[in-house]
Each structure stands twice: as structure tokens, then as C-alpha cells.
PADRENMAR-819903 format. One record per residue: residue in three letters; x, y, z of N, C-alpha, C in turn. Coordinates in steps of 0.02 Angstrom, whole numbers, plus 50000, padded with zeros to 5 digits. Atoms other than C-alpha are relative to their C-alpha. Last residue first. Layout:
ALAXYZXYZXYZ;...
This chain:
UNK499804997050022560625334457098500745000949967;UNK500504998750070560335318857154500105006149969;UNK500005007550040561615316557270499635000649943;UNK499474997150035561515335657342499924994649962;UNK500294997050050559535329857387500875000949954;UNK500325002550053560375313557479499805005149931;UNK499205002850055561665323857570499524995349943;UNK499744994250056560215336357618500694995649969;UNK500404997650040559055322957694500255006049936;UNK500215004850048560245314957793499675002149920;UNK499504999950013560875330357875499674996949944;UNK499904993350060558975332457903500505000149973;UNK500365000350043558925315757995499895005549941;UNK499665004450061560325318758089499574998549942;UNK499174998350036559895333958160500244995549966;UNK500144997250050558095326258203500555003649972;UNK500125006650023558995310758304499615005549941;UNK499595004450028560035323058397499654996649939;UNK499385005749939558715334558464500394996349950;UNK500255008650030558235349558350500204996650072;UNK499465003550030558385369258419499714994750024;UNK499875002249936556955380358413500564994749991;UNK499654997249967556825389358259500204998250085;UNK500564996049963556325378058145500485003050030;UNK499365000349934557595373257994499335003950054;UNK499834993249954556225368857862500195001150042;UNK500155001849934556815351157767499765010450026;UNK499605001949936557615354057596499385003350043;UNK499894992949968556365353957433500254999850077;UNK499734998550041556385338057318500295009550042;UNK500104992649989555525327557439500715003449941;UNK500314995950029555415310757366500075007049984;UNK499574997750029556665303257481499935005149943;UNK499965002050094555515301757592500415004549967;UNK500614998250050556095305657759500214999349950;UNK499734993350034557065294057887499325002249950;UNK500334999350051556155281258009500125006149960;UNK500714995750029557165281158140500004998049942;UNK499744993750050558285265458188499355004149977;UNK500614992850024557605257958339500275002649949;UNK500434998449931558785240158380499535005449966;UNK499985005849926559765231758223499855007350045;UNK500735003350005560105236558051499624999450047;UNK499955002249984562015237158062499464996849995;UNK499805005150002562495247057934499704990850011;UNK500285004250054561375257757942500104993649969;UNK500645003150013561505261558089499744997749951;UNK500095003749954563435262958093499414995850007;UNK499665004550049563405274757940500034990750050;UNK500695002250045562155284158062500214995549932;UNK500535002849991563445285158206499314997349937;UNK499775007449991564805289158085499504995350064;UNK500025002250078563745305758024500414990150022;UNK500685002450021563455309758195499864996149923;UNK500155007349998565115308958263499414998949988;UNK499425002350037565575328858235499794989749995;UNK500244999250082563865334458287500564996049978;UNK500575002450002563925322958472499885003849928;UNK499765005150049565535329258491499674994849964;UNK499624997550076565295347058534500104992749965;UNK499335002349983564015338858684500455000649895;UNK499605008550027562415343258650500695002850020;UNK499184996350010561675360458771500414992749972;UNK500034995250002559625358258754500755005249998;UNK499634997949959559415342558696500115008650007;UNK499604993950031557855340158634500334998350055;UNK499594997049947556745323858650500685005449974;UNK500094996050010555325320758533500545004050048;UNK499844994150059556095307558443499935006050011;UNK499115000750013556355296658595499885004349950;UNK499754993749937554495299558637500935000549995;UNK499914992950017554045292858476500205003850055;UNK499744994950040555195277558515499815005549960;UNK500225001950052554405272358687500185004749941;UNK500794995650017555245276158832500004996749910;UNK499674999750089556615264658894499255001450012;UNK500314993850013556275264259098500185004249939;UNK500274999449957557805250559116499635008549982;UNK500435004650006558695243958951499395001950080;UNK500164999650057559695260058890499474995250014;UNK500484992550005559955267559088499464997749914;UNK500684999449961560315248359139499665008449996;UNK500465005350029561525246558991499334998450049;UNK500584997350069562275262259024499574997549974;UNK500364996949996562825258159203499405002949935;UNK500575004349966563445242159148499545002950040;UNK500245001850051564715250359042499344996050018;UNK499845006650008565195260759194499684998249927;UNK500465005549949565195279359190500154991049971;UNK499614999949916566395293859147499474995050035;UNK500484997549924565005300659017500384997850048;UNK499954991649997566265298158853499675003650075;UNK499424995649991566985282558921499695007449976;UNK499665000849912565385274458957500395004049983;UNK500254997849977564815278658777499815001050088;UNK499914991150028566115272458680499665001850047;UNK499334998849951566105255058799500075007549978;UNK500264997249931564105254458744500695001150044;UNK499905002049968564525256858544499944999950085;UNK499334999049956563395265758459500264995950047;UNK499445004449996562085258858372500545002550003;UNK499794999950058560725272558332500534997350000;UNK500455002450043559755267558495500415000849914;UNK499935007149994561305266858603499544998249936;UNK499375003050020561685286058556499984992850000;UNK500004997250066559755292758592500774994749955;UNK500225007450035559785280658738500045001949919;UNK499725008649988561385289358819499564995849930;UNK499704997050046560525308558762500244990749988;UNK500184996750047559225305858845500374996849941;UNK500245008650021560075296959004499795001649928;UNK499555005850034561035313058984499744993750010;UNK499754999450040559535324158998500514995949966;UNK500705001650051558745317659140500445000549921;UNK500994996350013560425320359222499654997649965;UNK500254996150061561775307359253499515005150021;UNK499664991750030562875305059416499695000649938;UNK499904992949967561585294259500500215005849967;UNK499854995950040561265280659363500075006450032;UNK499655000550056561035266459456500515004949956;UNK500415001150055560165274259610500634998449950;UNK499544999750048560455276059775499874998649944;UNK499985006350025559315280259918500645001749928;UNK500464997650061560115292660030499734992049945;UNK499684998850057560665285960205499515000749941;UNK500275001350048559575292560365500514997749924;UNK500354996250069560585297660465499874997049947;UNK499775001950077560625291260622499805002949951;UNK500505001250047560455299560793500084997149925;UNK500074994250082561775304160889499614995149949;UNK500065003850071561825294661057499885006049933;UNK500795000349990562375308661213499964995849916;UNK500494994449985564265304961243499194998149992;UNK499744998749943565685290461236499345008050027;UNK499705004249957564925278661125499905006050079;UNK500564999149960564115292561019499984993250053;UNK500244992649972565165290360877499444997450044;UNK500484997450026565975271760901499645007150005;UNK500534999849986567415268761002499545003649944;UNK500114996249954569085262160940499265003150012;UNK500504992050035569155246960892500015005750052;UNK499754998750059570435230360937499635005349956;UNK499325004049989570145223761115499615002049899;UNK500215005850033568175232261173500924998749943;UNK499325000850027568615247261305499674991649955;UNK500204998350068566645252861352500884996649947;UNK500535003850034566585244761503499815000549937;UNK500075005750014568335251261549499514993849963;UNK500045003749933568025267061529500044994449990;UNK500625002950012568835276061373499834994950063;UNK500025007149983570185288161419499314995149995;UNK500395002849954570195307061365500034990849999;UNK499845001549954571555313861268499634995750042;UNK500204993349973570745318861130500304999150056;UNK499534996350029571475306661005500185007550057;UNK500604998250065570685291761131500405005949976;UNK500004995349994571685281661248499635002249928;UNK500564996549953570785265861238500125009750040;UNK500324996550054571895262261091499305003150052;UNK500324992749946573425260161176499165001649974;UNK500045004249949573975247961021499895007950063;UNK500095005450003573765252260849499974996750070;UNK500635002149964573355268860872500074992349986;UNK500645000750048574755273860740499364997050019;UNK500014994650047576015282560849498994998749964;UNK500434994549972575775269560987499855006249948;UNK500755002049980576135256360866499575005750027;UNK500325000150054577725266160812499374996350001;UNK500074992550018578295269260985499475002549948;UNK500104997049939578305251761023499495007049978;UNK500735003350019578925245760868499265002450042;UNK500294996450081580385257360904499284997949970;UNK499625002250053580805248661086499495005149936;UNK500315006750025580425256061257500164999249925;UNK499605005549982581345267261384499724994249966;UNK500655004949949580155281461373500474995750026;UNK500054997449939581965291561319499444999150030;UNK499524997649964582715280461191499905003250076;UNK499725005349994581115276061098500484999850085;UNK500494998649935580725292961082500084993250041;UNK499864996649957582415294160986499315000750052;UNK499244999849985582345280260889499885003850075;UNK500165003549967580415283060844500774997150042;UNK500035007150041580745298660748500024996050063;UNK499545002049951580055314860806500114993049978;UNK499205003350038578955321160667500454995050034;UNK499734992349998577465331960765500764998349946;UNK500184998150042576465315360748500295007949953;UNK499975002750041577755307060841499425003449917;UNK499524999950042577625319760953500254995949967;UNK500094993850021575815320361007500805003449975;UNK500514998650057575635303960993500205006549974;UNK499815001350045577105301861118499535001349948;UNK499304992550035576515316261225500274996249959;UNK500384993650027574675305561238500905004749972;UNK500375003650073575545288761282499835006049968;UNK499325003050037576705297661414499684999749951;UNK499814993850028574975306761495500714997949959;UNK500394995050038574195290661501500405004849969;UNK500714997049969575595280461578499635003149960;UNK500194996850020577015267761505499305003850052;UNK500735000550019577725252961591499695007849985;UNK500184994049985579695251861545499134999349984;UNK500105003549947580295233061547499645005450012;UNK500355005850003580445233061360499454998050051;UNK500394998650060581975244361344499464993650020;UNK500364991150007583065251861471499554998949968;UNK500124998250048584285235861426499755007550014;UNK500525000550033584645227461606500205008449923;UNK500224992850016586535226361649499195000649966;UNK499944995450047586795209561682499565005149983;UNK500954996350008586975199061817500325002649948;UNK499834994950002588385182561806499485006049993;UNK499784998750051587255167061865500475007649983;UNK499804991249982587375158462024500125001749905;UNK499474998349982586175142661955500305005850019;UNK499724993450034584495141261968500545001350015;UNK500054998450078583975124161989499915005849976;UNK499635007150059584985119562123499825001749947;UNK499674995350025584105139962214500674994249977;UNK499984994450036582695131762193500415003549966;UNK500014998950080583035117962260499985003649943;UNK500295003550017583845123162430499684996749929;UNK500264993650038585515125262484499244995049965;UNK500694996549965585945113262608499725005349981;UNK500805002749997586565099762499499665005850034;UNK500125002549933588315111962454499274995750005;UNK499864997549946588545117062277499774995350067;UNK500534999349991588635104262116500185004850088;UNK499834993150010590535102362054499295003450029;UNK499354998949982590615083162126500095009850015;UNK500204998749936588795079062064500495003750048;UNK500344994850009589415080161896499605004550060;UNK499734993950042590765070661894499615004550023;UNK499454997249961589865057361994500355005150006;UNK500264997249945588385058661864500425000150079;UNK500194993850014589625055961729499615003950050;UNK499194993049986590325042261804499905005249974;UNK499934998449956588285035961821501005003450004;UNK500174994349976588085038061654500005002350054;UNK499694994450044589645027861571499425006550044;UNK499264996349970589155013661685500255006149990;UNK499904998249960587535013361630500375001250046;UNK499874993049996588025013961470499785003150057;UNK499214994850007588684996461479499895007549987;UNK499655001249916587004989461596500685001949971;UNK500164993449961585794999161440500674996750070;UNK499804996049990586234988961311500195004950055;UNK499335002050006585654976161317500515003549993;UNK499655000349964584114981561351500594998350024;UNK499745007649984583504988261207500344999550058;UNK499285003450020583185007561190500104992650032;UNK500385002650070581215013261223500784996049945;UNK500055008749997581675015761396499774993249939;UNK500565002250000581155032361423499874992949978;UNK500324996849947582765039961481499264996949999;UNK499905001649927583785028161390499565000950042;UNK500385008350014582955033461216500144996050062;UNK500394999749991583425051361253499564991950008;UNK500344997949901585025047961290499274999950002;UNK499905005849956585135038461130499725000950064;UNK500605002649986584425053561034500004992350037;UNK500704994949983585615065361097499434997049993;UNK500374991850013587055054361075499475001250011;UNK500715000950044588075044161179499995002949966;UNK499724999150080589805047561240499604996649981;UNK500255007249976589175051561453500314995649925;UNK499515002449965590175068661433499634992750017;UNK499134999949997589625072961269500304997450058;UNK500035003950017587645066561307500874999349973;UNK500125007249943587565077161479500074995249923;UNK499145000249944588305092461351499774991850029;UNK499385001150024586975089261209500524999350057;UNK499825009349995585525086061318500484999949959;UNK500465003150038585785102361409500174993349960;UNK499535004150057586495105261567499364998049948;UNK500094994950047585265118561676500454996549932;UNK499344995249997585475110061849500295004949940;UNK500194992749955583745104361828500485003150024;UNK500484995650048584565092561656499775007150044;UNK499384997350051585995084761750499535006349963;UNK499344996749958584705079361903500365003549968;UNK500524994349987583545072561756500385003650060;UNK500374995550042584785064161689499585005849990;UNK499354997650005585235053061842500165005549957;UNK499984995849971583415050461855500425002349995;UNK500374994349986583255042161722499935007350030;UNK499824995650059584595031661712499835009249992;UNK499114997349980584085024961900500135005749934;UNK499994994749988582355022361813500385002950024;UNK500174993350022582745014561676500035004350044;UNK499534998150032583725001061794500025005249952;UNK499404995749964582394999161905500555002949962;UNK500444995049978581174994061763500495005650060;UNK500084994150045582334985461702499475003650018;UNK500524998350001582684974661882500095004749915;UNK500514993349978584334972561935499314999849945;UNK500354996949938585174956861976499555006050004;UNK500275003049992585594951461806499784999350064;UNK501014996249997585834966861723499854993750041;UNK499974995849971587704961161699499485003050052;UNK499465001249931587764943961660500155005850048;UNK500555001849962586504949761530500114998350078;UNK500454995449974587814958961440499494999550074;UNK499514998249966588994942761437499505008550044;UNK499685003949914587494932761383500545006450028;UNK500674999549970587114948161239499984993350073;UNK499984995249949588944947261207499534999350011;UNK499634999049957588964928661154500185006350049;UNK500305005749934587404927561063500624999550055;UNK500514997349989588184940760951499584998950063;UNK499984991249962589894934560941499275004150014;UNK499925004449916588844915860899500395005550038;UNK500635002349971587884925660751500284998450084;UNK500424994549966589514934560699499244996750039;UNK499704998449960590234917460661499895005550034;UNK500065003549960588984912560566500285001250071;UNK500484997849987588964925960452499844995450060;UNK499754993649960590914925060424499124998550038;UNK499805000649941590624905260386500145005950045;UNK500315005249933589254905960287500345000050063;UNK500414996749974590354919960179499274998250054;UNK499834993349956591744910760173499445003650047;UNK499755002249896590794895360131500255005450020;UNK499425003749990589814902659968500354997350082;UNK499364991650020588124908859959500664992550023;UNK499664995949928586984894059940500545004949975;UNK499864992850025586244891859738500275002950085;UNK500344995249987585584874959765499945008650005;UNK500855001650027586494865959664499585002850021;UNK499804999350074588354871859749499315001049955;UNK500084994849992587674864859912500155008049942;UNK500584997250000587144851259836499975006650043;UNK500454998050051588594847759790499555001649988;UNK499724994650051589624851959928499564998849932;UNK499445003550045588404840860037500345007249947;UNK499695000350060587334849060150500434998449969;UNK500325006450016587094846760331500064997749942;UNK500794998750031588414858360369499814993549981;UNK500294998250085589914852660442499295001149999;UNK499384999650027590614853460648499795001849927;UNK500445001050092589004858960724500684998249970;UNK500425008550012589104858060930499984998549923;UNK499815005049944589584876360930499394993849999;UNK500454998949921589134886160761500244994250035;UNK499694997249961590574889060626499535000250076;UNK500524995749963590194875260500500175003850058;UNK500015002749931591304863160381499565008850029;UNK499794995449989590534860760209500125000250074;UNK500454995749988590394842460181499895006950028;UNK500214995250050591134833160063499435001750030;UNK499574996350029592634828860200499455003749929;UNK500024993549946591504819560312500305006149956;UNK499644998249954591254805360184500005006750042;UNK499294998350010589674801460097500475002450062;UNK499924999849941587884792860136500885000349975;UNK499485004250015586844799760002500375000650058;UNK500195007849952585144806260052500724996849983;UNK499805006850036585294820459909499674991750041;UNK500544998050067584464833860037499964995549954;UNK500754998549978585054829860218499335000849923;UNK500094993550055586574823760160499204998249992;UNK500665002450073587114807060243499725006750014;UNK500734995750008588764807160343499545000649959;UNK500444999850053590444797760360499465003550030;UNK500074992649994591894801060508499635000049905;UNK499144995650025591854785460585499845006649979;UNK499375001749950590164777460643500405002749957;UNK499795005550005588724785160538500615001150055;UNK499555001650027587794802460572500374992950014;UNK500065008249954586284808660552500604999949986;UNK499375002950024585824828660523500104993350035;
């Protein structure tokens, strides 16, 4: 900013050298008007003068407490001055005050104090609430007992006693652990055993269910230490002479069938039966049948020559819709029925058929009725 003899001025932006009066007037020390001309202050889109002049004016209250602050702090040290805070705090705190109360009677809050104590709060702060914490730590020091008691018993205050519970503090023995088992299992509810070990329901109810004790064993006996392993109880032949293994059986796909019902299975798969029908009638998987129908599949005269010797009542009744099925469908072993030729029914032998020759004779007599 330049300025002429009397009370003219030239406008930092325009360049024109106008009177004093068109130029906004200004709230900082040493500054009477802005550099700006009202019109160009106008032209350039400035906020208005009020509001230059509130914002201004807070700037130099700003800069004015922070001196006045500083006027304070200005012998001590911040580093000293945290740590005074600091400590003062920490004194309030091992006397058992927590940081709400020490921040009610200092009239901070909770995360100020905290920001004091470690110094992460501005310093301009800190020389007017250090007034506020040391009269608090006067206060506080005031109600504090005698110096010649020692720390310990500063940072444990006289407290009122109280009546212990009965519950919690009670250490259990063998023969206890064993009579609770042995009446909890008898019914006794956990309340009342509870009540007279002197320990809580959860307690009781652990011990009930071997969840915890577990090195006592059902039998009474105690497992030795070297053998106690933190969440099992001991293996057979842990605690005595080893017991030998047994051998497991091998296993097999198709365990629960007989010879016979695989038989019968491929007999039913081969004339297109469904493979979920045929799980559900045998009580087996669908993925058991399909490894009895596709694993050690005999060749289809040996499928013809197989007799059952006790069919299943439902195996005549569903034979006729099994073979409407096969024919249907076309598809995997269908027998080879007899010529149709024959004019004289089939001879019934006397040994009984398997499935696949029962149907085939059926066959054979609904065709001759047909023609006839």
C-alpha cells in the first residue's frame, strides 16, 4: 500500500490515485483502510466489510490472548510444565480418583486431561489450566492421610470390608469332586450343591459333566500327573497293562446286503428300475446301489441263471411295471424274451424261477391270451 500527502491513496489493483474515503476502512493495528478500492473491492467478489471487519478483529483478539497466555509460561519450561501437570494427575489417579472425577473438579474433560498429561494439547493453553489443576491438587492433597503412612497403604485406600460371598474362593478336594459327581448324577440340583461346597452353579455343573476336574477319573482314582494332558480324559490302557488293538473289520460298500440281494439289486437295475426306488426298498444309499449294479456285474447269462430263493412280496406285484419300464425305455440288458411263435405255454418247472424267468413267462402267457 502507498500513500500520498493528505489523506489520498492509490489502489493496489486499479492503480488509481483516489481519496481516503473510497477505501474500505480495516480493523488490524497500523492498517487504517484496505488496500482496495470500494470498487474493486465490489469487482472482485470480497465478502463484504462487516464481515472483513468481524474476521479481522478476531484475528488481533487471537494474537492478543496467545501474547497474554505466553506472558504466562514465560519462565517455565514446556517440558517442565507437562510434567508438573503430569504428575499432579498421576498423584489423583494412585489415590484411586478416576479421570472423570480429577477432570470435574479441575473443569476439563476427560479427553483434555488426557491430552495435558501427554502433552499433545497446545501450549497455550496449558499455563490457564494449570492453574485450575494445581487448586485441584491442593484440594486434593488437603483430604489425603498423614506423609508417614507408606505408599502402599496411599494407594490403597481405608476401604469399608465386606462380607465375603462363600462362593468362588472355596478350593475343592478329591473326595468333594467325587461326592459331587456322585450326587449330581443322583439328581441333586446344582443350587443346592453349590450352596454347601461353597462354589458357584457353573462350577458344579462342569464338575457334573467332566468338563473340568478331569484328572479325577469316574472310578475314583486320580490320574498321575505325567499322565494328566489339559482337556482328555485318559486313553484305554493309559492307566493299566496296554490292551492290544483290535484289529478293525475291513469294510465294504455293500455290507448290509447278502449275495442274494445284490442279485436281486442288479436283477431290478438291469430291467430299468429306478436307483432311488431301489435304495429305499433295501434301506441303502443310492450310491450304494450304483457300486453293487456297476462294481463285480456278472455277465448277463449268469444274471439269468440266478434264483431267488425267498423274493420280496413286492417284487411279483411290480413286475409287470418293471417290464413296461423296459420296454419302454430300451436301454441297459433287457432279456431276450421268447418267440412269440410258441403257441403252447412255457413248462412251469418245479424248482422255483428267478425274477427275470417269472417275468418272462408272464410275458409269454399275456401275449398267447392276445392272440387267442
Amino acid at each position: 500500500m502507498s500513500e500520498n500527502a493528505g489523506d489520498r491513496q492509490t489502489c493496489v489493483l486499479c492503480g488509481r490515485d483516489l481519496p481516503i474515503a473510497a477505501f474500505p476502512p480495516s480493523a488490524l493495528p497500523g492498517k487504517r483502510h484496505q488496500e482496495e478500492c470500494v470498487d474493486c473491492w465490489t469487482a472482485y467478489g470480497y465478502p463484504d466489510i462487516a464481515t472483513q471487519l468481524r474476521t479481522e478483529r478476531k484475528q488481533v483478539e487471537r494474537v492478543q490472548h496467545r501474547a497474554t497466555l505466553a506472558a504466562g509460561t514465560r519462565y517455565v519450561e514446556r517440558a517442565e510444565l507437562v510434567s508438573m501437570i503430569r504428575g499432579m494427575v498421576t498423584r489423583m489417579r494412585s489415590a484411586g480418583l478416576p479421570d472423570r472425577e480429577i477432570a470435574r473438579r479441575t473443569g476439563v474433560s476427560t479427553t483434555a486431561l488426557r491430552g495435558y498429561c501427554s502433552g499433545a494439547v497446545p501450549l497455550i493453553v496449558h499455563a490457564e489450566v494449570f492453574e485450575r489443576i494445581s487448586e485441584a491438587y491442593v484440594a486434593f492433597v488437603a483430604t489425603q492421610p498423614a506423609p508417614n503412612r507408606t505408599l502402599e497403604e496411599v494407594a490403597e485406600p481405608d476401604r469399608p470390608e465386606q462380607e465375603p460371598s462363600g462362593r468362588g474362593v472355596t478350593k475343592l478336594t478329591t473326595d468333594e469332586v467325587i461326592a459331587i459327581r456322585a450326587r449330581f448324577a443322583a439328581g441333586e440340583t446344582t443350587g443346592a450343591l453349590g450352596d454347601e461346597y461353597g462354589v458357584d452353579r457353573n462350577t458344579i455343573r462342569a464338575i457334573g459333566k467332566y468338563q473340568t476336574w478331569k484328572h479325577v477319573l469316574p472310578d475314583g482314582s486320580v490320574l498321575p500327573p505325567s499322565k494328566q494332558v489339559a482337556g482328555r480324559l485318559p486313553f484305554r490302557g493309559e492307566l493299566g497293562d496296554p490292551v492290544p488293538a483290535i484289529p478293525a473289520e475291513k469294510r465294504h460298500h455293500n455290507a448290509k446286503l447278502t449275495p442274494r440281494q445284490e442279485s436281486a439289486i442288479r436283477e431290478e437295475w438291469a430291467l430299468g428300475a429306478r436307483t432311488a426306488l431301489i435304495a429305499e426298498r433295501y434301506g441303502v444309499s443310492e450310491g450304494t446301489v450304483r457300486k453293487v449294479c456297476r462294481s463285480d456285474d456278472p455277465a448277463p447269462d449268469q444274471v439269468t441263471n440266478v434264483s431267488v430263493a425267498a423274493p420280496h412280496p413286492w417284487m411279483q406285484d411290480d413286475a409287470d411295471r418293471y417290464a413296461q419300464i423296459a420296454a419302454r425305455k430300451g436301454r441297459r440288458r433287457t432279456p431276450e424274451l421268447p418267440s412269440t411263435e410258441a403257441t403252447a405255454p412255457a413248462p412251469v418247472p418245479d424248482h422255483p424261477l428267478g425274477l427275470r424267468e417269472r417275468l418272462a413267462a408272464r410275458r409269454q402267457r399275456d401275449r398267447q391270451d392276445g392272440h387267442t
